[in-house]
C-alpha positions in Angstrom: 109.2 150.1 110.3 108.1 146.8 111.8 105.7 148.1 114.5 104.1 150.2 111.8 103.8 147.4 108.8 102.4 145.2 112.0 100.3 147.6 113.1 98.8 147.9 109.0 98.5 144.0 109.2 96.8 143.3 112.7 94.5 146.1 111.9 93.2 144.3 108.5 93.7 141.0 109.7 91.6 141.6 112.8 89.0 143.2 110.7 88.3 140.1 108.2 88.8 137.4 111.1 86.1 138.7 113.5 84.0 138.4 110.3 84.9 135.9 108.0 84.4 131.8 107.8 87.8 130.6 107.5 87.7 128.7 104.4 90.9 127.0 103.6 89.6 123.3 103.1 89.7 122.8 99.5 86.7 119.6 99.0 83.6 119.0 100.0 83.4 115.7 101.8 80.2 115.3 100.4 81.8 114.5 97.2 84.3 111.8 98.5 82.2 108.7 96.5 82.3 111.5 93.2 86.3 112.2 93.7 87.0 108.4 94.4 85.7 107.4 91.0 87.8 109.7 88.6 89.8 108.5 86.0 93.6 108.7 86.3 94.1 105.9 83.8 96.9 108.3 81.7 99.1 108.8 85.1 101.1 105.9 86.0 104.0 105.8 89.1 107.5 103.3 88.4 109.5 102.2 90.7 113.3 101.9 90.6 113.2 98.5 88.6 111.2 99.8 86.1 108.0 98.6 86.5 104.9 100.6 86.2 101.8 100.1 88.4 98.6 102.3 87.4 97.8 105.5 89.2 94.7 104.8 91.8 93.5 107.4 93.9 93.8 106.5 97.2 92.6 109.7 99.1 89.2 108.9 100.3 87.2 110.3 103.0 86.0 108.3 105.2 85.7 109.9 108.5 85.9 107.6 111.8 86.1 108.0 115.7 88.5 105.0 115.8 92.2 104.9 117.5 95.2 102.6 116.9 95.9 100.0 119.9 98.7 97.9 121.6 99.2 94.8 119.6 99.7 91.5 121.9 99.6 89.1 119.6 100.7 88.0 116.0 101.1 91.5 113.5 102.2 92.0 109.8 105.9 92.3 110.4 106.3 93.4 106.2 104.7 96.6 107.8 106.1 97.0 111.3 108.6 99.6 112.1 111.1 99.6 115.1 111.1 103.0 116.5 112.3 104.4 119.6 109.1 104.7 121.3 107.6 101.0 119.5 107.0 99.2 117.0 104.3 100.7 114.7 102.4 97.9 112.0 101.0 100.3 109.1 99.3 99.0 105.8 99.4 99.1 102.2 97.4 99.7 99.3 98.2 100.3 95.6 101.9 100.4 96.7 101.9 103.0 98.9 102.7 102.1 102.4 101.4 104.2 105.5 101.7 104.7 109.1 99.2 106.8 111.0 98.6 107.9 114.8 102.4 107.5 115.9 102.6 109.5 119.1 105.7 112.0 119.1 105.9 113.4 122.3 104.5 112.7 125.8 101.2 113.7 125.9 100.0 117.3 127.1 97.8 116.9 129.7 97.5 117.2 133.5 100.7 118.5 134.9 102.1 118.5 131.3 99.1 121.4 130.1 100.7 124.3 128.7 103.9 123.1 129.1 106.7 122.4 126.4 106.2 118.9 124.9 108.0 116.1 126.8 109.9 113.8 124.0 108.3 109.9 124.1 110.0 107.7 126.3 111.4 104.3 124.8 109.6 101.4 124.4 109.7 97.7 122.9 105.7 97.5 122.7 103.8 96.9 119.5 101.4 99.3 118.2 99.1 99.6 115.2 99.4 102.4 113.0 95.7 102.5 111.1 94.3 105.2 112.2 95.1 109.1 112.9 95.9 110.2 116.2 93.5 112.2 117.9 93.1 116.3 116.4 93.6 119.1 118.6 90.9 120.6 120.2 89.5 123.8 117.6 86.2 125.6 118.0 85.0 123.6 115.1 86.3 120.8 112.8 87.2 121.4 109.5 84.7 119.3 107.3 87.5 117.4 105.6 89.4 115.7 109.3 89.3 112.2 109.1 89.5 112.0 113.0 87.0 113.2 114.4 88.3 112.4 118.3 90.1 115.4 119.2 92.0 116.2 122.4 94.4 117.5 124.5 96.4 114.6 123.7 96.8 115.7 120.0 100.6 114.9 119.6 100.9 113.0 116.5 102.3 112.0 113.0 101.8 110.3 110.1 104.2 109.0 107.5 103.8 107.7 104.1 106.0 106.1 101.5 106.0 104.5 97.9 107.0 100.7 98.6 107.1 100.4 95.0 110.3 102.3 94.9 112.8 100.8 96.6 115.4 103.9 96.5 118.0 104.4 99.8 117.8 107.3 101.9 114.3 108.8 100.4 114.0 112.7 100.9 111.8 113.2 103.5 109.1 116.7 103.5 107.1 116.8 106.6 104.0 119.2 105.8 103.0 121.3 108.6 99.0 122.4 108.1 97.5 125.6 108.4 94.4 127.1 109.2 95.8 130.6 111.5 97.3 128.7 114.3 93.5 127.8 115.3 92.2 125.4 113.3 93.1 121.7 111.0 94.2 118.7 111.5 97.2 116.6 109.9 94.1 113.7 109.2 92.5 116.2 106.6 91.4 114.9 104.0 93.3 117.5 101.7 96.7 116.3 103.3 96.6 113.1 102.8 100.1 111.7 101.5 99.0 108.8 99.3 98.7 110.5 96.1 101.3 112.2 96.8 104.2 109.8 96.8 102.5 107.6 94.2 103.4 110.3 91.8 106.4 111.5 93.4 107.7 107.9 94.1 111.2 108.5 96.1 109.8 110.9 98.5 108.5 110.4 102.0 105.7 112.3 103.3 105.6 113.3 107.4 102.3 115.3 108.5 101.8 116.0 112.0 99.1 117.6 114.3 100.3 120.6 116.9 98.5 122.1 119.6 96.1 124.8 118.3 95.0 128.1 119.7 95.2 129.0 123.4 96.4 125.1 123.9 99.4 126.2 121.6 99.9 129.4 121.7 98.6 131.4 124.9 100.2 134.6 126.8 100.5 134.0 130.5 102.5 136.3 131.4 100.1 138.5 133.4 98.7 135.8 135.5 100.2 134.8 139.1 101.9 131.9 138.1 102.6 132.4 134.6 106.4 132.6 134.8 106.3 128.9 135.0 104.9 128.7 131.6 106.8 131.0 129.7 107.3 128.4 126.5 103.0 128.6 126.2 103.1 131.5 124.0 105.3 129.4 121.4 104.3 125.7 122.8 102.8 124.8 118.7 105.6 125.7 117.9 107.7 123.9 119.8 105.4 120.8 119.4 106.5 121.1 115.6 110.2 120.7 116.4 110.0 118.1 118.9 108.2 116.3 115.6 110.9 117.3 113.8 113.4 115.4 116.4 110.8 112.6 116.4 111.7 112.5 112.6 115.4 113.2 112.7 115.9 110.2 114.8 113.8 107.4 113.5 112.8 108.0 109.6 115.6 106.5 108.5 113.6 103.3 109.7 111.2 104.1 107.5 113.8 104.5 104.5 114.2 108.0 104.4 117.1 110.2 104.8 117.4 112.4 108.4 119.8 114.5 106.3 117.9 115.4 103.4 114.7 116.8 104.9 112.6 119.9 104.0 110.0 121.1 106.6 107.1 122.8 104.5 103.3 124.3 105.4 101.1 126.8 103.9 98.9 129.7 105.2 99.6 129.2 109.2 101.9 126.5 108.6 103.7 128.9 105.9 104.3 130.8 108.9 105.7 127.9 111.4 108.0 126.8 109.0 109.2 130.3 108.4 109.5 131.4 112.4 111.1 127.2 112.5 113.6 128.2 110.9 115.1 130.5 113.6 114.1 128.1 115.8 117.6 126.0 117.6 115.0 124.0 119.1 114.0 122.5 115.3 116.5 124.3 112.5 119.4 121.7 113.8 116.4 118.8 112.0 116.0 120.2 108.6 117.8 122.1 106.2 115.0 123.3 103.5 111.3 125.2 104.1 109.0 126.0 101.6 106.3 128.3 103.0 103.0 128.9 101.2 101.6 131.9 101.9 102.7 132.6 104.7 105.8 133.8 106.6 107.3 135.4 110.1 105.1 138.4 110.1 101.8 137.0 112.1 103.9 136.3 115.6 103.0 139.6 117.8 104.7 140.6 121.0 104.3 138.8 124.1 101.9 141.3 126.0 100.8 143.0 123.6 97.4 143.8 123.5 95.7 140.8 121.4 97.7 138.7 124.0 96.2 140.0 127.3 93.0 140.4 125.6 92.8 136.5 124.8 93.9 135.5 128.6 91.7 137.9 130.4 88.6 136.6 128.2 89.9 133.2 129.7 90.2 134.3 133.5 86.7 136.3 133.2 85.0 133.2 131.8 86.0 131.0 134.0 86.6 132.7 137.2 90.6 131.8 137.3 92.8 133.8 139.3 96.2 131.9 139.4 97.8 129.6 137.2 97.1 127.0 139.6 93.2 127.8 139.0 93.6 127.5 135.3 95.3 124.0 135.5 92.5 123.2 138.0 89.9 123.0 135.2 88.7 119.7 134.1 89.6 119.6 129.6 85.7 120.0 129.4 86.0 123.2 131.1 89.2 124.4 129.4 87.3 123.9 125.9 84.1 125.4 126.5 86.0 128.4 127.8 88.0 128.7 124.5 84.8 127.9 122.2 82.7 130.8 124.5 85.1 133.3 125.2 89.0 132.7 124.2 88.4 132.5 120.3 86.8 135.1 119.3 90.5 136.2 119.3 93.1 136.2 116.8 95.8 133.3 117.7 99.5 133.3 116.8 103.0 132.9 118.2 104.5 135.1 120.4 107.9 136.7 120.6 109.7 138.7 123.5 110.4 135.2 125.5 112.9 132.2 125.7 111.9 130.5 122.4 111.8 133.8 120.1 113.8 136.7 122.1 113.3 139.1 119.4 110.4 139.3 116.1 111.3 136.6 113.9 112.0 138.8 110.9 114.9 140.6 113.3 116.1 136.7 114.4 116.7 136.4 109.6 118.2 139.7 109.7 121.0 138.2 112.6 121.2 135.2 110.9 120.0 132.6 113.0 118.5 130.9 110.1 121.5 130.8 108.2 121.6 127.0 107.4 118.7 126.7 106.0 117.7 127.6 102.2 114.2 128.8 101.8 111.3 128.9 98.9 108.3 131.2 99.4 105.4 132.7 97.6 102.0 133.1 97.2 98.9 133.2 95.3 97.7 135.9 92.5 94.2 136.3 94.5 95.3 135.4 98.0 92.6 137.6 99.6 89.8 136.5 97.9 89.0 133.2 100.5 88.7 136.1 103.0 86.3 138.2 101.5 83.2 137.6 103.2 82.4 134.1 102.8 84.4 133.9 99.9 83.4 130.9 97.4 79.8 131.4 98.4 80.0 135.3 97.3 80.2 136.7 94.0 82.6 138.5 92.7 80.4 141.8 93.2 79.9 141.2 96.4 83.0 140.3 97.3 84.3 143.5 96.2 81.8 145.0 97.8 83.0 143.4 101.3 86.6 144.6 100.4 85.9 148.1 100.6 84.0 148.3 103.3 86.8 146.3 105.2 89.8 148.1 104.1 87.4 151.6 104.3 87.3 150.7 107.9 90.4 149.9 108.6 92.0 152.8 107.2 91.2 155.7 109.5 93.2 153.8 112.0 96.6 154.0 110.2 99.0 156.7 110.5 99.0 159.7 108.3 102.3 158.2 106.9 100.6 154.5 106.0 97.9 156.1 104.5 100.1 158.1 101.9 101.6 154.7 101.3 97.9 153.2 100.1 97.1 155.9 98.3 100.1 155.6 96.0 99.7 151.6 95.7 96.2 152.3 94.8 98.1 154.1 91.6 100.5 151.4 90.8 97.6 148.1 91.5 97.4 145.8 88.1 93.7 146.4 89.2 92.1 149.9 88.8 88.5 148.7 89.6 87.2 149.8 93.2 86.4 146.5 95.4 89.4 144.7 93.7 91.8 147.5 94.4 91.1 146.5 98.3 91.4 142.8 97.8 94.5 143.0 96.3 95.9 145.9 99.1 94.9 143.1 101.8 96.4 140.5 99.2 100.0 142.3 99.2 100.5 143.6 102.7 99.5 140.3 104.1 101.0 137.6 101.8 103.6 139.0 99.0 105.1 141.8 100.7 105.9 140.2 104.0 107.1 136.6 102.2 109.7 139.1 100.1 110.9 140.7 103.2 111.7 137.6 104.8 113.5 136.2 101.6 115.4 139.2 101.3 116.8 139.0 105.1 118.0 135.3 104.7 119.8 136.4 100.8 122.2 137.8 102.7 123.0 133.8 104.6 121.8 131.2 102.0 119.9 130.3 99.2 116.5 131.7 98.5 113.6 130.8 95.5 110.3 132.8 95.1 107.1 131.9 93.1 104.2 133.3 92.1 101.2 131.1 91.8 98.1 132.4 89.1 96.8 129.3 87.7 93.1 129.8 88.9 91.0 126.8 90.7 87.4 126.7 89.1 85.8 129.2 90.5 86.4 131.9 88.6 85.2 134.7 91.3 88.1 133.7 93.7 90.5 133.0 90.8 93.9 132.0 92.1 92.9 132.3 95.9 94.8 131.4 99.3 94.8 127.1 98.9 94.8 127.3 95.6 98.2 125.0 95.0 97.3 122.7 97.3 95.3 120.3 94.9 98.5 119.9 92.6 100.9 119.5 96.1 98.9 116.4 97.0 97.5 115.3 94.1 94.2 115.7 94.4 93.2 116.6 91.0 90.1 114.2 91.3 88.1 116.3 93.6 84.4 116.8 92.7 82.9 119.7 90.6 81.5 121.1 93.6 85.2 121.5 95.1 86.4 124.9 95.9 89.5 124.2 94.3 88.7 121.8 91.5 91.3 120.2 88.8 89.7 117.9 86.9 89.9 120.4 83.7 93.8 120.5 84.0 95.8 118.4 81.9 98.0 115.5 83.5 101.4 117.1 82.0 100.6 120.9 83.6 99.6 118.9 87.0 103.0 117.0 87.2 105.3 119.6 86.1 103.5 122.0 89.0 104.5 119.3 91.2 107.6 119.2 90.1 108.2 122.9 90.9 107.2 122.3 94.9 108.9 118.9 95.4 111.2 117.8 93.0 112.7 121.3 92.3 113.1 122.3 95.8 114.1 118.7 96.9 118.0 119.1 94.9 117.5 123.2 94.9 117.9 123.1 91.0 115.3 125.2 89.3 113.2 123.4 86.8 111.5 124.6 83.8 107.9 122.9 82.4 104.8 122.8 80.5 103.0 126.2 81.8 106.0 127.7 84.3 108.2 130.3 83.3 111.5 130.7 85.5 112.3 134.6 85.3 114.7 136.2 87.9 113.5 138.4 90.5 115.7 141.6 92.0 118.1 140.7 90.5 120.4 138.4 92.4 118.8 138.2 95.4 116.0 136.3 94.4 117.4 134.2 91.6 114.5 132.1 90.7 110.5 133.4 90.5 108.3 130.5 89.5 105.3 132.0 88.1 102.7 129.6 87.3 100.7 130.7 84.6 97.4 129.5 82.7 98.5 128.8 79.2 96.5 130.8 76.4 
């Protein structure tokens, strides 16, 4: 059942996060100059005349503390974009046109704190839109964000778009980040959009930041006062839809299509789009998710014990009694509070209150996501980020690791799970102990959960499923959790020193695995290419499995 699969997850899940460095970033900024320089002479994008302008990479890193500001004076009206809340004046370079740091909501702070976001209020002020908004507050930065100001006031998007291609009514996909509802930033460096609609011309790109953590997703329940902030246990979450609105009502400014728009994340943001989409707060903005390793399975109960654990750290730590206490605290004081005490728990969305009555998996089963049309998967070696310190352990001692974390783990499962480990230790592809584990962790977290969920919504609407084994270049991790996200964004010219590097991939492989996350999934036809095989899946239910391969 539910309570017992959960039970299996938390346990391992709880295990590996109180010990691991969460490692999803896939560069190393320190190889920004190296990446910059690489030679993409053979890819070229066109626009809808036919013209062809050469393939530069555009995604840079160049970290800054800067922040967009009111415009009074003269602005590049080419670039400016009437919106409900201002005019915004983005740039261009190589073609591709951008606007960054556009607030969507009010911001969260003083009375606003742990509140459900506040929509922006109109305006006919002019704005720039150079720079990223500010990041949410995290324990620590990923070493890829861009911005490196991070606040409360975290409540914004960025947008990009081919001007090249001059098509009506672009598709829009607004990628939702991951890093386990604690951590990222949409101004990483690994999300930035450029490359992406260079190559993928008649799309527009949407990325947006989300309250993090206890800031977005925080139990209150047991505290005097809390019944005034029920929505805090979902508040990220709802911070992603009221982007989504953001979206629905103004990207058609931008020349996209508020009709044709797929929501889609991986890892943490795998699971937001998944638990969006039986959200009537957001599901009413969108009509397509993709989620990336990740699906409804993370959100826990609301009082359940990883819940009351996380708020009494934060009452202990800071002396709070009340509510009133809590909202009291200067954001220094909130912040330390979380870095000391409040994150050394596991963060995730709650369920059991207004936002999500029920689990989310129970919401797919009732139909609530009915509308929407889903494609989910994961990676061959999902587990291996997680093992230890993964990239900086060998494969020996990541096995190593493994067993000692699933050995752990074990005696506290019923005598009924542990019959059902014992016969997938029979039926693993691997028979090698410390890769037996991995992959255990690899299934119960990732695969089995993501086929679950696509099996619930079979019965409503359309549903895809891939497989993704094409290793990055470190062949200890293999194909590991992040893995697809260099051919999602284009980022094939990442230095050698990348976790997830490219440059040994050829150009045709690298579009074609593009194809299969944006172009297939934009018109919901399944398309075969260079290196994919399209093979069905149980049958009807799942009618499509894109298993990425490496050729021979």
């Amino acid at each position: 059942g539910y309570s017992s699969y959960l039970q299996i997850v938390v346990t391992v899940f709880m295990l590996l996060f109180s010990m691991t460095v969460h490692a999803e970033t896939i560069s190393h900024p320190d190889k920004a100059e190296e990446a910059s320089g690489t030679d993409h002479s053979s890819m070229e994008t066109a626009d809808t005349q036919g013209t062809k302008r050469e393939f530069k990479d555009l995604v840079i890193y160049e970290p800054y503390e800067y922040l967009n500001s009111e415009i009074t004076g003269d602005y590049d009206e080419a670039h400016a974009v009437k919106c409900v809340n201002g005019t915004f004046v983005g740039t261009e370079e190589n073609g591709v046109a951008s606007w960054l740091g556009i607030p969507y909501a009010k911001p969260p702070v003083g009375e606003r704190r742990f509140k459900a976001p506040e929509y922006v209020d109109a305006s006919d002020r002019v704005f720039e839109a150079k720079y990223y908004g500010k990041s949410a507050y995290t324990t620590a930065s990923y070493p890829d964000v861009i911005q490196k100001l991070a606040s409360e006031d975290c409540l914004y998007l960025n947008i990009w778009a081919n001007a090249d291609d001059k098509t009506e009514k672009k598709p829009v996909m607004v990628w939702i980040h991951g890093g386990a509802y604690s951590v990222g930033s949409g101004s990483q460096f690994s999300y930035n959009g450029a490359n992406l609609v260079q190559a993928q011309s008649d799309i527009i790109l949407v990325n947006i930041n989300y309250r993090l953590n206890m800031y977005g997703f925080m139990d209150f329940s047991s505290v005097p006062g809390g019944e005034a902030f029920e929505s805090a246990s979902c508040n990220g979450l709802l911070d992603q839809a009221m982007a989504l609105r953001w979206v629905h009502e103004n990207i058609a400014a931008f020349g996209g299509d508020p009709d044709n728009v797929t929501v889609f994340g991986q890892s943490a943001g795998g699971g937001s789009v998944s638990i969006l989409s039986v959200m009537k707060e957001a599901n009413q903005y969108f009509q397509k998710i993709i989620a990336q390793s990740g699906s409804v399975y993370a959100a826990m109960p609301v009082g359940c014990e990883t819940a009351q654990s996380r708020t009494k750290a934060l009452l202990e730590y800071t002396g709070c009694k009340t509510m009133d206490d809590i909202m009291a605290l200067t954001e220094e004081e909130l912040h330390e509070a979380y870095v000391n005490a409040v994150n050394k728990f596991m963060s995730s969305p709650y369920y059991g209150n207004e936002v999500l009555p029920e689990a989310p998996i129970e919401l797919y089963k009732k139909g609530y996501a009915k509308d929407i049309s889903i494609m989910a998967g994961s990676t061959a070696d999902e587990a291996r980020l997680f093992m230890g310190e993964g990239p900086k352990l060998s494969l020996e001692e990541q096995k190593i690791f493994a067993q000692r974390r699933v050995g752990e783990a074990l005696p506290c499962l019923k005598e009924e799970d542990k019959k059902y480990y014992e016969e997938f230790q029979k039926v693993c592809r691997f028979q090698e102990p410390g890769l037996i584990e991995t992959e255990f962790i690899s299934e119960i977290m990732f695969r089995v959960p993501m086929l679950q969920q696509l099996d619930a919504q079979s019965a409503f609407n359309k549903t895809f499923s891939y497989y993704w084994s094409y290793p990055g270049s470190n062949a200890d991790i293999g194909a590991a959790h992040s893995v697809e996200l260099m051919f999602v964004f284009n980022l094939r010219g990442l230095g050698t020193s990348a976790v997830f590097n490219g440059t040994n991939i050829s150009d045709e492989i690298a579009r074609q695995a593009m194809q299969i996350f944006l172009e297939n999934y934009r018109w919901q036809k399944p398309i075969r290419g260079v290196g994919v095989r399209v093979a069905s899946l149980h049958g009807e239910r799942y009618p499509y499995q894109l298993d990425l391969f490496q050729s021979e």
